[in-house]
C-alpha positions in Angstrom: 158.4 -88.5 228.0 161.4 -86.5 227.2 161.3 -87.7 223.5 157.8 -86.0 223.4 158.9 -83.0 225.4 161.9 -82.2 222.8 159.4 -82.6 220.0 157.0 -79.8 220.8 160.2 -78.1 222.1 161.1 -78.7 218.3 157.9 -77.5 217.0 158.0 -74.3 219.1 161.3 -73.4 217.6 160.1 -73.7 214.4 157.2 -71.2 215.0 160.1 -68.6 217.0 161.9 -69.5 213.6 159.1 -67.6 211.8 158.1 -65.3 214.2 161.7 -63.9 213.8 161.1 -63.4 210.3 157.7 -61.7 209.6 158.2 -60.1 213.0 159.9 -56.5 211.2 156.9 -56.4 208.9 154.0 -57.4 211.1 155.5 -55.3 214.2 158.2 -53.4 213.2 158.5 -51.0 216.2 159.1 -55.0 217.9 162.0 -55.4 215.8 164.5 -55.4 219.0 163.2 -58.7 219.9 163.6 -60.6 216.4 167.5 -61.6 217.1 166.2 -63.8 220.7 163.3 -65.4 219.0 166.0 -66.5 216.1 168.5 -67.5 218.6 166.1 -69.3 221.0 164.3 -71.1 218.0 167.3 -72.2 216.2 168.4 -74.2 219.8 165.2 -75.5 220.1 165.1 -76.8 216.6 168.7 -77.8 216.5 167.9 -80.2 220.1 165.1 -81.8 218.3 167.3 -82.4 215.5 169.9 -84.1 217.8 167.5 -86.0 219.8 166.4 -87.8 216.7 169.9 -88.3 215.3 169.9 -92.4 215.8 165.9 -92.6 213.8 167.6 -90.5 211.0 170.6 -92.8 210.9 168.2 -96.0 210.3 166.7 -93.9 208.0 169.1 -92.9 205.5 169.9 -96.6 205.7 167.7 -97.0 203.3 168.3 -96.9 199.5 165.2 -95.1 198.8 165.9 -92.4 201.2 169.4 -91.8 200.0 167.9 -91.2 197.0 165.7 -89.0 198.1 167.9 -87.1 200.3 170.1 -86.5 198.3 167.7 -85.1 195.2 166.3 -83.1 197.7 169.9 -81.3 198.3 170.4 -81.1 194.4 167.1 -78.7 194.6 168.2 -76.9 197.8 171.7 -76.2 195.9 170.4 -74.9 192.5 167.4 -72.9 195.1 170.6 -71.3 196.6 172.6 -70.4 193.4 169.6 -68.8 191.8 168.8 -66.9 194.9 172.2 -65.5 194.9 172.6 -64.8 191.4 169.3 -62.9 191.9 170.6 -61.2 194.8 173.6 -60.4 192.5 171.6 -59.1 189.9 169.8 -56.7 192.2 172.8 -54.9 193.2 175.1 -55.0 190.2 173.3 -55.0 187.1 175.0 -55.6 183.3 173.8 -55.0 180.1 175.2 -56.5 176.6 174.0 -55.0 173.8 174.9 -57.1 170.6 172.6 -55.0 168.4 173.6 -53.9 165.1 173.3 -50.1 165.9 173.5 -50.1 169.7 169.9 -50.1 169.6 169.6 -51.3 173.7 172.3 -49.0 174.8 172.6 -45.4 175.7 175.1 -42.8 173.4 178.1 -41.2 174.8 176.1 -37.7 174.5 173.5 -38.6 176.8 175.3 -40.5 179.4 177.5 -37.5 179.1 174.2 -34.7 179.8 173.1 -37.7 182.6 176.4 -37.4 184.3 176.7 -33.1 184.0 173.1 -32.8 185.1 172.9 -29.9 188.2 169.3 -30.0 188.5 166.7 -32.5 189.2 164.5 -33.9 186.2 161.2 -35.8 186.5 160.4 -37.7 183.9 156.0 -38.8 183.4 155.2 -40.8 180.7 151.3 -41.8 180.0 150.7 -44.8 178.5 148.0 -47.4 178.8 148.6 -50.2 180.8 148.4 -52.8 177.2 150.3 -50.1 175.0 153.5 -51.6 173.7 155.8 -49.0 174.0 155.2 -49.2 177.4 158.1 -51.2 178.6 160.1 -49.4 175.8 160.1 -45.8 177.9 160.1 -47.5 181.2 163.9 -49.9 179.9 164.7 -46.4 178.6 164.1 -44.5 181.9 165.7 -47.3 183.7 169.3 -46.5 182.1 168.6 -42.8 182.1 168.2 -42.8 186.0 171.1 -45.4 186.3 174.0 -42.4 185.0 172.1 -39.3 186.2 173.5 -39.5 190.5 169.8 -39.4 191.6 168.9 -36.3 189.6 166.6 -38.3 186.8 163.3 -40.0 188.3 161.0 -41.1 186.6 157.2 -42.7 186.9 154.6 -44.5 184.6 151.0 -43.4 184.2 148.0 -44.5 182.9 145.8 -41.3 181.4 142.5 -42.8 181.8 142.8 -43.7 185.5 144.3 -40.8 185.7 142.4 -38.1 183.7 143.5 -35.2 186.1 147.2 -35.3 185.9 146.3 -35.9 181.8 144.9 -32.2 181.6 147.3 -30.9 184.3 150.0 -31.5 181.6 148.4 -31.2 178.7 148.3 -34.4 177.0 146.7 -35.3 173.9 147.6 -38.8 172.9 148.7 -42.1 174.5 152.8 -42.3 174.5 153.1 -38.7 175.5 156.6 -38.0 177.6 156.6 -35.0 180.0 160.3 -33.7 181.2 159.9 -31.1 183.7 162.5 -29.1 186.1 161.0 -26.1 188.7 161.1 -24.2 186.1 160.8 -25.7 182.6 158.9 -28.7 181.0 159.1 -30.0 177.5 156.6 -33.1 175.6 158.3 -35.9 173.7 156.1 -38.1 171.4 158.0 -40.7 171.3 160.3 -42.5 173.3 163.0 -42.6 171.5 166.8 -41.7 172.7 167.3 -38.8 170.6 164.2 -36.7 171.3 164.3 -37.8 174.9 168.3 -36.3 175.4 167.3 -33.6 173.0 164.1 -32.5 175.4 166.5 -33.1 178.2 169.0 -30.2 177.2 166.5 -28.1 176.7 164.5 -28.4 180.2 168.4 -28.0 181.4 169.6 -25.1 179.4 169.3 -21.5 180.7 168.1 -19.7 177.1 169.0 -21.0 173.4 171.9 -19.6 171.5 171.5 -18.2 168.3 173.2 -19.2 165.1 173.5 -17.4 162.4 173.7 -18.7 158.9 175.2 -16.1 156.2 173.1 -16.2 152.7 172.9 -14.1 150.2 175.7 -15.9 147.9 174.9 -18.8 146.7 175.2 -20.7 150.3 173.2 -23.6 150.8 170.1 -22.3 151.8 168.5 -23.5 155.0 164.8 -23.7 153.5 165.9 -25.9 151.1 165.5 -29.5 151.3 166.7 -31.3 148.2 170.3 -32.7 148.2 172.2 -29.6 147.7 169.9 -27.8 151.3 170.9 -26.9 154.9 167.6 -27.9 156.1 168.8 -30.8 157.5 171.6 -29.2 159.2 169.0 -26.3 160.9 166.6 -29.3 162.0 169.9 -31.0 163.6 170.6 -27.7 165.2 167.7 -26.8 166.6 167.2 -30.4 168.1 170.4 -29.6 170.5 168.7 -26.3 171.8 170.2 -23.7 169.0 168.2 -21.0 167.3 169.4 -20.7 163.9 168.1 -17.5 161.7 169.5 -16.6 158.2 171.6 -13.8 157.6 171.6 -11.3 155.1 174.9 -9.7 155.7 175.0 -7.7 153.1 171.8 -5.4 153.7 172.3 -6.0 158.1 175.9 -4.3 157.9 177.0 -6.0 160.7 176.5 -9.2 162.9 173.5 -9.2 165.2 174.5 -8.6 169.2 172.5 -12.0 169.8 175.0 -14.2 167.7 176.8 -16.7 169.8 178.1 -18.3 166.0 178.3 -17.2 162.4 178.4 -20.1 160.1 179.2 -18.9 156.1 178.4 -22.0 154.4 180.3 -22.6 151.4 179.5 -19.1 149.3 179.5 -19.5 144.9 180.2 -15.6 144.9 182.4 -13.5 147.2 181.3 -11.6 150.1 181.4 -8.0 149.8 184.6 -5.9 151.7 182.0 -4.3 153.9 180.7 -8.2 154.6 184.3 -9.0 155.5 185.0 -6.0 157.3 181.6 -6.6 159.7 183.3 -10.1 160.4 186.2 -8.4 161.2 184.8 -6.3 163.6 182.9 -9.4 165.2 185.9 -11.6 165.5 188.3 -8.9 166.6 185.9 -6.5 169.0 183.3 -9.5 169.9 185.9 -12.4 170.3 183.2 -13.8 167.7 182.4 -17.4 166.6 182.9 -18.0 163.1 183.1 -21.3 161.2 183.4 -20.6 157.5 183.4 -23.5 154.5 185.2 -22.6 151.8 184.5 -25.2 148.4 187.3 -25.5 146.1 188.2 -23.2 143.3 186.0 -20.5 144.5 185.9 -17.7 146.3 189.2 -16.0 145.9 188.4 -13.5 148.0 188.0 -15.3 151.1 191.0 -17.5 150.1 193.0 -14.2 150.8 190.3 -13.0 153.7 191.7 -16.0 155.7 195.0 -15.4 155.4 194.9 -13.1 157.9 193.7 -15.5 160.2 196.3 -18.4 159.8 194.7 -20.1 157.2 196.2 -21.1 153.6 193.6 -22.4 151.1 195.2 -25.1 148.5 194.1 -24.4 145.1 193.5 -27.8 144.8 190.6 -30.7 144.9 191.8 -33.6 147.2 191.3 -37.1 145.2 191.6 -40.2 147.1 192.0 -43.8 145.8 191.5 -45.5 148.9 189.6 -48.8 149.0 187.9 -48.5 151.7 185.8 -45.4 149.7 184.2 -48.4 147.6 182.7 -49.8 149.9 180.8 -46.7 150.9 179.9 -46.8 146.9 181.7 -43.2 147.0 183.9 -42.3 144.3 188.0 -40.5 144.7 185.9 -36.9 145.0 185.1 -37.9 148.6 187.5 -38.2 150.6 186.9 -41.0 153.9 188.7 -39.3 156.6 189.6 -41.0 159.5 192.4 -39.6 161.5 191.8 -36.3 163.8 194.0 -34.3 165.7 193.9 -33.8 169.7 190.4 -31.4 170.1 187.6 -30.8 172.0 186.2 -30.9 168.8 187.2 -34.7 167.9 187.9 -35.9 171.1 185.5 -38.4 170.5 185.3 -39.3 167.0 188.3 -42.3 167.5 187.1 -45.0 164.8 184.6 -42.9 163.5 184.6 -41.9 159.6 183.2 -38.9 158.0 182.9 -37.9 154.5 184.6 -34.7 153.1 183.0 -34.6 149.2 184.5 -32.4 146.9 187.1 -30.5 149.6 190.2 -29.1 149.3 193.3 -28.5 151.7 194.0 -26.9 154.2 197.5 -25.5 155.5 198.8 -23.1 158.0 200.7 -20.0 156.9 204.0 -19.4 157.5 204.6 -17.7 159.7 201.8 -17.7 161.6 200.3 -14.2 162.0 200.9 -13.0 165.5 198.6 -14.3 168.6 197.4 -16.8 166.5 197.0 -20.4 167.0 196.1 -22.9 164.5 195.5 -26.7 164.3 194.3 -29.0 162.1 191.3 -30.7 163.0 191.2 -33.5 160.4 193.1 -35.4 157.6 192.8 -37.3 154.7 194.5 -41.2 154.1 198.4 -41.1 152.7 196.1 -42.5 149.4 195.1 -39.0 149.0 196.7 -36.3 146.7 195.6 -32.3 146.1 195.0 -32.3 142.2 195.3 -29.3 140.6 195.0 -29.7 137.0 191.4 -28.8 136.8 191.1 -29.6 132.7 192.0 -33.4 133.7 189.2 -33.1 136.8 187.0 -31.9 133.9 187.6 -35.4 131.7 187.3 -37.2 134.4 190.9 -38.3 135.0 192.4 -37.6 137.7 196.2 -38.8 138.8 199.3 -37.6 141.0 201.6 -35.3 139.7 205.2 -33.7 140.8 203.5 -30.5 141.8 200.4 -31.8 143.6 200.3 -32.1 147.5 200.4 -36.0 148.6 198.6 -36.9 151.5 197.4 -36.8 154.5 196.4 -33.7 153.8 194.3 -31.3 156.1 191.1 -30.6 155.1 189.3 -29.4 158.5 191.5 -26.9 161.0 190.8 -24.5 163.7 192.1 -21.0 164.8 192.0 -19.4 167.7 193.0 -15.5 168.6 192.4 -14.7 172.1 189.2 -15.5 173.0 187.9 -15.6 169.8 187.7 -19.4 167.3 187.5 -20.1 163.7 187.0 -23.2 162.3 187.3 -23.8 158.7 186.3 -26.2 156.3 187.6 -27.0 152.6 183.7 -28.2 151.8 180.5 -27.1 152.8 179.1 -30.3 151.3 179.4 -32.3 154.8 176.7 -30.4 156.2 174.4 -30.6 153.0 171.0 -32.6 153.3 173.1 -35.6 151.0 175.9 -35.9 153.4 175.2 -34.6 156.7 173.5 -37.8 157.9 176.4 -40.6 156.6 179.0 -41.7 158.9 180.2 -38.9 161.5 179.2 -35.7 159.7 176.6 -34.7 161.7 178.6 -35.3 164.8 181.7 -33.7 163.4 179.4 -30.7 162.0 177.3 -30.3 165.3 180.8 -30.7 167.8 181.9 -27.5 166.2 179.2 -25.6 166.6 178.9 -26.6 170.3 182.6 -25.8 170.4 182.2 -22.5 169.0 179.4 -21.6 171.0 182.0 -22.6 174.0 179.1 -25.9 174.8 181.4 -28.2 175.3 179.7 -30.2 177.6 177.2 -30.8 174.4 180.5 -32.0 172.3 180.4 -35.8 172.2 178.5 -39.4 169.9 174.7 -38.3 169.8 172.1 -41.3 169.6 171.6 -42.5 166.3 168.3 -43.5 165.0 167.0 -46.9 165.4 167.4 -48.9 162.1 165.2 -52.1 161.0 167.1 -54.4 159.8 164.8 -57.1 157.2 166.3 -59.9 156.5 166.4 -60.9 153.0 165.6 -65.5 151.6 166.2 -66.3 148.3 163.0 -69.2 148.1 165.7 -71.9 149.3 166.8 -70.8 152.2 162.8 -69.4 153.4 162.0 -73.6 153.0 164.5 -74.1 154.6 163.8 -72.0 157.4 160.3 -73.2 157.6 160.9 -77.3 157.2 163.4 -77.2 160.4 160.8 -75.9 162.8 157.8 -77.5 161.6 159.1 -80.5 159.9 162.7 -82.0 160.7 162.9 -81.1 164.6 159.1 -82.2 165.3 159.9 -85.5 163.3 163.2 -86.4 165.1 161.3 -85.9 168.3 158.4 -88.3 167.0 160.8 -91.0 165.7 163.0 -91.0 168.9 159.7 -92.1 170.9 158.5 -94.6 168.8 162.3 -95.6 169.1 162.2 -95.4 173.0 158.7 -97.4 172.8 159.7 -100.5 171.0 163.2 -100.8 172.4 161.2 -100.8 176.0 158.5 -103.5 174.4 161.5 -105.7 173.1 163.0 -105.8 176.5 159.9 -107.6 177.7 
């Protein structure tokens, strides 16, 4: 009687048991009462257990039930580690990205924008619920909201269940990506890193600066976008939130009250002294923003212009034989620079290259002219020489001599009087449509823009494209490839079974 007393006593505990835990979602405002049904089922259950005790020794007794017991506590352990590595999981996650480019993972410059955001952002993307790049923009919104401190959220929708919200934001096409603040909202096509950080500065941003790009001289023009053209360089701009607009100096007279920065992009003829003068007056009355590129063996004039501002041009083309320029398949014209000075500007350009074609040095004069402050930004490889004899450069042949400059030698410095900053540059090639997309450039061009336009919470890595990557069989190797799925691995399979089969027969 007491045996059949305990068990319903045990069976009761087992419903208190569960009671206790759907209790907080079936009656939450009960939820007080959950910890006494736990308590009161586990004694109940744990009696039953203990009244038993001598049937489940006899039990295990048994060979079959060891067996089983203890299989049965191989599954509860492997149930228990999953469940805690799950539970892991959900509160400290980690990503490894062993793609080629760092396709999976965010750049420094938007985890940088995430972490500087003061406003909140809501991201609404619209994409059918079959559409591929579905799970793309969600994974991508997923690390977004992970740096940005609560102030990125984000939420999926599908346009044709929700047709409304469609025409409230204007959308047009499946994958369409809506940032909006109280104030500003901005579409993105695709979801892709770079326009998705790029929209995000610009919902963000109070205004655009202005850039100004001086033509009139032989510059690189900004319309132009064969090899030698800065349209490249005004698309890169105007992706980070700048307005760039040429500038004719030489019919304005004088830079426009809107400039925030004056780029003069490697000039063939010199600027006029009324040109000069007006950048004068901007620089010393404006604190003005100026960053000039200055090619070798031209323009004299600004050669002596800069002078004044710190700066000594070498008369010189810096040739490097360095081996690691091969392998770029550049030649001893382009210089691979990878050591940079302490700057905002290269702060985080460590293990970075960029290219410097057809430059010259760079030096500080001596002494320096007074309240001014100069520092080189970046240098060539102790490979490296400034070659002046411009009749061998001519032939072709190019080698060190007594007189030449041995690296490193700068080729990338900065200036700074009062409030106002110079940056110059011995090439305006970098930033050309051929170059400005290799290697660093357009980080190294774009940092000193953002650090002349005193951004510097826009200085840092931006995301780089994402790159296919084919992989290339001679016919060998694609056999090869084919025979070990389909062939070889299915066949070993096959023959170990027949194997199994007979061995099992023979033993008969």
């Amino acid at each position: 009687m007491i045996r059949r007393i305990l068990d319903w006593g045990g069976y009761a505990g087992l419903a208190l048991l569960a009671a206790g835990a759907i209790l907080p979602f079936a009656r939450p405002e009960w939820g007080h009462y959950r910890g006494f049904l736990l308590v009161a089922g586990a004694l109940l259950v744990l009696a039953w257990l203990l009244a038993g005790i001598e049937d489940y020794r006899r039990l295990l007794g048994r060979r079959a039930t060891r067996y089983g017991v203890n299989a049965a506590i191989m599954i509860v352990l492997v149930l228990g580690v999953t469940a805690l590595v799950q539970a892991l999981s959900v509160q400290h996650t980690w990503r490894w990205d062993l793609t080629e480019s760092k396709r999976f993972s965010l750049s420094p410059q938007t985890i940088q924008v995430l972490g500087s955001l003061k406003t909140d952002v809501g991201a609404v993307s619209f994409f059918r619920g079959d559409q591929p790049g579905k799970r793309v923009a969600e994974d991508l919104f997923k690390q977004y909201a992970r740096y940005a401190n609560g102030r990125f959220t984000w939420k999926s929708l599908d346009p044709d269940r929700e047709p409304g919200l469609a025409r409230r934001y204007a959308v047009e096409s499946y994958g369409t990506i809506v940032l909006e603040t109280k104030s500003k909202s901005e579409k993105v096509l695709d979801a892709e890193e770079e326009k998705l950080t790029n929209a995000l500065v610009k919902v963000t941003r109070e205004g655009k600066r202005v850039v100004y790009v001086v033509q009139g001289h032989g510059e690189h023009e900004l319309g132009n976008s064969e090899r030698a053209g800065f349209s490249e360089a005004k698309t890169a701009l105007e992706r980070t939130n700048y307005e760039v607009k040429p500038l004719v100096l030489a019919r304005e007279g004088k830079i426009p009250d809107d400039a925030s920065v004056v780029i003069v992009p490697g000039p063939r003829n010199d600027l006029f002294k009324p040109e000069l003068d007006a950048l004068d007056a901007y620089i010393d009355k404006r604190a003005g923003k100026v960053l000039l590129m200055v090619n070798p063996f031209q323009n004299e004039g600004l050669r002596k212009y800069l002078v004044a501002y710190g700066f000594t041009l070498g008369q010189d083309l810096v040739v490097e034989n360095n081996p690691i320029g091969r392998l770029f398949g550049i030649g001893p014209e382009v210089p691979l620079v990878q050591q940079y000075e302490r700057h905002p500007i290269t702060r985080d350009l460590a293990g970075i290259s960029t290219l410097f074609p057809m430059t010259r040095s760079i030096g500080p004069v001596s002494p320096a002219p007074k309240g001014l402050s100069f520092d080189p930004l970046a240098r060539t490889s102790p490979q490296s020489w400034g070659e002046t004899n411009r009749e061998e450069l001519q032939k072709g042949v190019a080698k060190p001599d007594p007189g030449d400059a041995k690296g490193p030698l700068t080729v990338a410095a900065v200036a700074t009087k009062d409030k106002a900053r110079l940056v110059v540059y011995g090439t305006s090639n970098l930033a050309s449509n051929q170059f400005l997309n290799l290697q660093g450039n357009r980080d190294f061009f774009l940092n000193t823009v953002s650090w002349l336009a005193e951004e510097e919470d826009q200085i840092s890595i931006r995301p780089k494209d994402a790159r296919q990557t084919p992989v290339f069989m001679n016919s060998n190797q694609a056999q090869v490839v084919f025979l070990l799925p389909v062939v070889v691995l299915p066949g070993l399979a096959l023959l170990g079974g027949i194997v199994a089969v007979v061995r099992r027969r023979a033993a008969k």
